[in-house]
C-alpha positions in Angstrom: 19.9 13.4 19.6 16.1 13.2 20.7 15.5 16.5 18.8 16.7 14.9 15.8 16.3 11.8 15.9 13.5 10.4 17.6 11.3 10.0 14.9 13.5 9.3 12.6 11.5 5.9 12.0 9.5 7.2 9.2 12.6 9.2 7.5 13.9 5.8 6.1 10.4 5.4 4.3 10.3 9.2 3.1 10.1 8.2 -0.3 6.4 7.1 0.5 4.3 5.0 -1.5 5.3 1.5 -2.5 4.0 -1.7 -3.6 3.5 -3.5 -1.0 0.9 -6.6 0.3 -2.1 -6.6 -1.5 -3.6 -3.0 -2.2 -1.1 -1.4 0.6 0.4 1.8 -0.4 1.2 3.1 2.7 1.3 0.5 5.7 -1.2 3.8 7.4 1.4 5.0 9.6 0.7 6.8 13.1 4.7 8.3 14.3 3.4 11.6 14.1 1.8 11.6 17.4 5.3 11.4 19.1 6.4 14.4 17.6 7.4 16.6 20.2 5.3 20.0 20.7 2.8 21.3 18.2 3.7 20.3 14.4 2.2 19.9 11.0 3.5 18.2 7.6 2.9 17.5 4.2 4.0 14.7 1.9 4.2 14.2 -1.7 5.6 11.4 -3.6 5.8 9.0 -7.3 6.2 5.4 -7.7 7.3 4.3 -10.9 6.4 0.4 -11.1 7.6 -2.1 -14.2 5.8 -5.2 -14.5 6.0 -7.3 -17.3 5.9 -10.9 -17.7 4.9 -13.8 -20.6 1.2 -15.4 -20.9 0.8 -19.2 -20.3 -0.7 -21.5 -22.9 -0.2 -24.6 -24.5 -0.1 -23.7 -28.1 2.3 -20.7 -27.8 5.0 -22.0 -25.0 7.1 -19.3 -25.2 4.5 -16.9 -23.8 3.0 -13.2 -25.5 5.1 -10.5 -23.7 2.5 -8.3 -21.4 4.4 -5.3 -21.8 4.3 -3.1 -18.9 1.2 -3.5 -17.0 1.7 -1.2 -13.9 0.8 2.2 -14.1 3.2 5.1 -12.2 0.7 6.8 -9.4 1.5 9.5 -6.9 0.5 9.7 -3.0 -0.4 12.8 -1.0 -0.8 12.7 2.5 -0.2 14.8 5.5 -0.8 15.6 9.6 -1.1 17.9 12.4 -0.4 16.8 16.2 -1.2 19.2 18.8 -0.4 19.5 22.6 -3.6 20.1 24.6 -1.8 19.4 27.4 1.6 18.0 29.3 -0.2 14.3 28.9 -2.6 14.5 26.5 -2.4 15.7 22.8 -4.2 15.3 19.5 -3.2 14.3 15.9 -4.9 14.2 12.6 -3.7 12.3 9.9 -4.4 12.4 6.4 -3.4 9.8 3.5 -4.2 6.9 0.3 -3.8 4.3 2.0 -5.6 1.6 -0.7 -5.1 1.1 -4.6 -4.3 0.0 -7.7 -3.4 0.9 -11.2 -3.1 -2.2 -13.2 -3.7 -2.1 -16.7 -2.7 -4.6 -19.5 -2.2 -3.6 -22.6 -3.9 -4.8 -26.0 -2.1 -5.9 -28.4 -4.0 -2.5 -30.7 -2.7 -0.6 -27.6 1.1 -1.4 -27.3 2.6 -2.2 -31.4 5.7 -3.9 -30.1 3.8 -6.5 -28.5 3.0 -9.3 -31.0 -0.1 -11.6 -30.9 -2.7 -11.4 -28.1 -2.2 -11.7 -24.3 -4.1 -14.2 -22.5 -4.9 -11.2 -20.2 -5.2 -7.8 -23.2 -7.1 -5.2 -22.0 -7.5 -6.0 -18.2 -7.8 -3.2 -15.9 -7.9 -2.4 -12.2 -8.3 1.4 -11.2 -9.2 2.2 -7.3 -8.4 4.8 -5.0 -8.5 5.8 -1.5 -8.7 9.0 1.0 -8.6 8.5 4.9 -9.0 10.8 7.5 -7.7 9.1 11.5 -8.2 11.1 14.3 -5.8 9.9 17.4 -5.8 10.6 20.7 -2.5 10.1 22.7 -2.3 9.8 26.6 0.8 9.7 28.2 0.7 8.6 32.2 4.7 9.5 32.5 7.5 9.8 30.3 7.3 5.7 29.6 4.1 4.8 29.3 1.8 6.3 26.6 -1.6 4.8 24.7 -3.7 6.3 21.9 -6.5 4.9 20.1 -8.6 6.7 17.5 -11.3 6.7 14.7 -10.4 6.3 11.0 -12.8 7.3 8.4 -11.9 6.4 4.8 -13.8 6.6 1.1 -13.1 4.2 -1.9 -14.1 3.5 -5.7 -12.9 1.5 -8.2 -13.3 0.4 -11.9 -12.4 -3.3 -12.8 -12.3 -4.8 -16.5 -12.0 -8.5 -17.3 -10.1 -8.8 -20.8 -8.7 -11.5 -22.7 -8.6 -14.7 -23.9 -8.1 -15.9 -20.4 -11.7 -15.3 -19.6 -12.9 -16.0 -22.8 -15.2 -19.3 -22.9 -13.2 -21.3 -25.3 -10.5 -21.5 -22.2 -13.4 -21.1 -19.1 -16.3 -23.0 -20.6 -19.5 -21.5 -18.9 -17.9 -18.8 -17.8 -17.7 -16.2 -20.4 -16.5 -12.7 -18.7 -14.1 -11.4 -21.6 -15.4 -7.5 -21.8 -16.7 -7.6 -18.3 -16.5 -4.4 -16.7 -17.9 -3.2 -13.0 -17.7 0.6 -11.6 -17.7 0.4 -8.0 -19.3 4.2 -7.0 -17.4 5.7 -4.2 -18.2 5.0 -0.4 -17.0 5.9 2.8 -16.9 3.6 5.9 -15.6 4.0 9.6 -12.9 1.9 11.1 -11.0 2.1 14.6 -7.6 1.8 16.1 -5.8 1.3 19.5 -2.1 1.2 21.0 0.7 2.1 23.1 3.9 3.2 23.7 6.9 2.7 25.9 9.9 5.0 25.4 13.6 5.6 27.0 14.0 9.3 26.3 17.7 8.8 27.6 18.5 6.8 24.9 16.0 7.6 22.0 13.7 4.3 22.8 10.5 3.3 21.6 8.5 0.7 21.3 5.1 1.5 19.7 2.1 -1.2 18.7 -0.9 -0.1 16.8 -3.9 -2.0 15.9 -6.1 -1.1 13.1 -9.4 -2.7 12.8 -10.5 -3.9 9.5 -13.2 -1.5 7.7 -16.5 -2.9 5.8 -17.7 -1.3 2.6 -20.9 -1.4 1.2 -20.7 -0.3 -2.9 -23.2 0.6 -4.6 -22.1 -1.5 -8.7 -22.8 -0.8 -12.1 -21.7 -4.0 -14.3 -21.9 -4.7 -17.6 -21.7 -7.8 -19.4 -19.9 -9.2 -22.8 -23.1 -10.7 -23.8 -25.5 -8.2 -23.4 -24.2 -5.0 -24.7 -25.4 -1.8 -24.3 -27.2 -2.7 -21.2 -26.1 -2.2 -17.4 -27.4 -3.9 -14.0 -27.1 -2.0 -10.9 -26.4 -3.7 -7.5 -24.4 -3.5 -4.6 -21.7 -5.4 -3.0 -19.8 -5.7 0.8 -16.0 -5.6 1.3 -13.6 -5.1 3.9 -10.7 -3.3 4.1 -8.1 -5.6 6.4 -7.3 -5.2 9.7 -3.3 -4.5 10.4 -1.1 -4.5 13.2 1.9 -2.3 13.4 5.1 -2.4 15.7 7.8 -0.2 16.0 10.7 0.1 17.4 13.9 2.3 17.9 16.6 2.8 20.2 19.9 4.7 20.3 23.0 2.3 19.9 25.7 4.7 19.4 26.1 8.3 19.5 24.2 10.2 17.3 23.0 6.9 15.6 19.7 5.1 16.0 18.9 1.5 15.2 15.0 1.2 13.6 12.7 -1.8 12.8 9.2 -2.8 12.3 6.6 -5.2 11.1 3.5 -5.0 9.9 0.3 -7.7 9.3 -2.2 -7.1 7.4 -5.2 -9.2 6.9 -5.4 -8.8 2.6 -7.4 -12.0 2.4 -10.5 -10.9 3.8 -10.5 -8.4 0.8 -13.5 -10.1 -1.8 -14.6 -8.1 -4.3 -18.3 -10.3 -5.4 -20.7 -7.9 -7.9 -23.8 -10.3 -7.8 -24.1 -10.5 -11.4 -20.9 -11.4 -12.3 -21.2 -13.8 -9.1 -17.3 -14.7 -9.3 -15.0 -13.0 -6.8 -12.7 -10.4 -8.7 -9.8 -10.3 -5.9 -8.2 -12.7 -4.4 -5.2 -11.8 -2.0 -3.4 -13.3 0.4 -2.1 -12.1 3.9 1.0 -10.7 3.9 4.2 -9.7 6.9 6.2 -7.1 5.6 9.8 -6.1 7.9 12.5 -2.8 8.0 15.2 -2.7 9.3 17.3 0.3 9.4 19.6 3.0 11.0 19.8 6.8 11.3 22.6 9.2 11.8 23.0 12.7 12.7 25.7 14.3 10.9 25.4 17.4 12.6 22.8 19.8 14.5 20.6 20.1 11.5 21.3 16.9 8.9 20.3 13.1 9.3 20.7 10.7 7.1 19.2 6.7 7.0 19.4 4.0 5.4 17.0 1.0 5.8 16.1 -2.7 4.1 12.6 -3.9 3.6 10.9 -7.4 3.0 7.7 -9.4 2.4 7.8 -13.2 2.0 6.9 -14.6 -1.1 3.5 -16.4 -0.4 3.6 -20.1 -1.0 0.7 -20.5 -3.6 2.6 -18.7 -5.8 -0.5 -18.0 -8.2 -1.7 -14.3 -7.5 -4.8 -12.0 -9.5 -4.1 -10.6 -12.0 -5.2 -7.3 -10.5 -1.7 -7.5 -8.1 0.8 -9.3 -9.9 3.1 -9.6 -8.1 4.5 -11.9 -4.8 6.5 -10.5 -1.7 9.2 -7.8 -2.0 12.9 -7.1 -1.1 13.3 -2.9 -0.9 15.9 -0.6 0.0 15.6 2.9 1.0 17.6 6.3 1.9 16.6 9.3 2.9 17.9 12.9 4.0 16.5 14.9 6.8 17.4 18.7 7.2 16.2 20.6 10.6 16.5 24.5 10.4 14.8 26.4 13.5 11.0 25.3 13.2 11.2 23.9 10.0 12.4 20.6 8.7 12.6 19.0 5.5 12.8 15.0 4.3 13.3 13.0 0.8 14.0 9.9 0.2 13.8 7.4 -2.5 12.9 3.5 -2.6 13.6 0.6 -4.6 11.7 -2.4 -4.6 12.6 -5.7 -6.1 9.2 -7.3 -6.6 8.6 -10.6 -6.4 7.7 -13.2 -9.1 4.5 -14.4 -9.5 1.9 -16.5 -11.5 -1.5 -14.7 -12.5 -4.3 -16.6 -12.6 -8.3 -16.3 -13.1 -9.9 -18.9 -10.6 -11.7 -20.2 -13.7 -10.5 -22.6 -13.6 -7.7 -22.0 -10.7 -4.2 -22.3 -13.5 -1.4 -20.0 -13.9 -2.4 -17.8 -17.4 0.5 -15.6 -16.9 4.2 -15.3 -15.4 5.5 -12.5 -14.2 9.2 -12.3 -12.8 12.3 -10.3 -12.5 10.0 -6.6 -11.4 10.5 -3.8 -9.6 9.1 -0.1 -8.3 10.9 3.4 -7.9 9.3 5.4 -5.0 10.9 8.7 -4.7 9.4 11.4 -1.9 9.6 15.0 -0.4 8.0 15.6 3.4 7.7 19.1 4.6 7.2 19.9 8.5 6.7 22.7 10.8 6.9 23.1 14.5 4.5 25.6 16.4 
């Protein structure tokens, strides 16, 4: 059961990548470094989002249809853990762990959507790469800690479209045709946590803390009115700071109970170029839960099953760059162990939760957004040596 089993806690999320609190994608998990002995993997998966809501606005009250304004996006991410020896070993761990692909179609871009959206044309493109390197310590079977440095890189490209900035709505305030690239940049973070573990019955507690990461970006914005010309600057953000707990335990034969929770910090996330001079994100902290169980079927086959959710925030109103509000998700997975080599897929559906989008200028819904959801489906590869 402990061969097969014991870290079954990330099989229930092999699909990978979903959308999750703020620019999450993948809640920067750390379970390799209780793999037993040596041991590399390698993960791929797809999420396929749909998003689509009405605009808000007094002289059309039944709303312009956004079509869909989520874009599909693929993860990659992988690890090695390695025994130096009986108490301490080493891991390196490799994923995306930030992003967005948001964009809103015109009403030139997508035919079957009459008129013009209050938000046409607005786009939200970042990415991420992070290397963590963990230590882990064990001082006996029970009792472990690891702590570790994380190094991570990210750009983006945001457009402000629409009638929704326009000034006839945001007098003053003009950003329709906005558009800031935010050049790449790499930053250091840090984390630290522990472990205690029942080997005789598969259990584990695990905590990590991740410290939030600052950026400093070099921008190049452009404004609606003053074409052709660009103005170079720079801007600070942070990354959020998270806390993850895990926990397992064996509650039958051959079956394992799993659950955790993770905070994340998504409000200190400010995105301020200082010509524009108006924050472009504006996120809110989330708490996101599983809940699951694993079974062995026999010596080489486990199967799980697990339930996800994030609370809807209370200020329901959202950016537009992450339109969405809280989750419900369910996922399964498969798990096949042959000698030193083991394979896992999975697949995830997430029912996305509704939300209002607004602009901060002035602070009023300009688009609903309701009844969404994500397919996340995933494929890990791993190797003991």
């Amino acid at each position: 059961m402990k061969r097969y089993l014991a870290t079954s806690a990330a099989l229930a999320l092999a699909s990978g990548a979903a959308m999750a609190g703020g620019l999450d994608r993948t809640g920067q998990p750390v379970g390799i470094i209780f793999e037993k002995g040596n041991y590399a993997e390698l993960s791929f998966s797809h999420t396929n989002p749909d998003v689509t809501g009405t605009d808000v606005r007094t002289l059309n009250p039944a709303g312009t249809p956004s079509g869909n304004v989520a874009l599909s996006f693929n993860q990659i991410s992988g690890g090695i853990k390695y025994d130096l020896n009986d108490r301490v070993s080493f891991s390196m761990i490799f994923d995306q762990p930030w992003g967005s692909d948001v964009r809103y179609p015109s009403a030139d871009a997508n035919p079957i959507t009459p008129g013009s959206f209050l938000l046409g044309g607005t786009t939200a493109i970042a990415d991420s790469e992070a290397i963590t390197g963990i230590v882990r310590y064990k001082f006996n079977e029970n009792f472990s800690v690891h702590g570790g440095i994380r190094y991570q890189q990210i750009k983006g490209d945001i457009t402000l479209k629409g009638l929704a900035y326009n000034s006839p709505l945001t007098p003053g305030n003009d950003l329709d045709g906005y558009n800031v690239r935010v050049a790449r940049d790499g930053a250091v973070g840090w984390l630290v946590g522990g472990a205690y573990e029942r080997p005789d019955i598969a259990l584990r507690l695990a905590v990590t803390y991740q410290s939030e990461i600052e950026h400093t970006f070099a921008t190049t914005e452009s404004l609606p009115d003053v074409p052709g010309t660009t103005f170079n600057g720079s801007t600070t953000t942070k990354t959020p700071q998270s806390l993850n707990v895990d926990f397992q335990t064996g509650i039958a034969k051959d079956t394992l109970l799993l659950a955790g929770i993770r905070w994340a910090e998504h409000s200190v996330v400010k995105l301020r170029p200082s010509t524009a001079n108006v924050d472009l994100i504006d996120l809110s902290d989330s708490v996101s839960y599983t809940l699951g169980v694993a079974r062995r079927f026999n010596e080489n086959l486990v199967g799980s099953i697990s339930l996800g959710y994030e609370a809807e925030d209370s200020d329901n109103l959202v950016s537009p760059l992450a339109p969405t509000n809280g989750y419900k998700s369910i996922s399964v997975g498969l798990q096949y162990t042959k000698d030193q080599f083991k394979i896992s897929g999975g697949v995830r559906y997430t029912d996305l939760g509704d939300a209002f989008a607004e602009t901060g200028t002035p602070d009023v819904a300009r688009a609903s957004f309701s009844g969404n959801k994500a397919v996340s489906v995933g494929v890990k590869f791993g190797y003991y040596f």
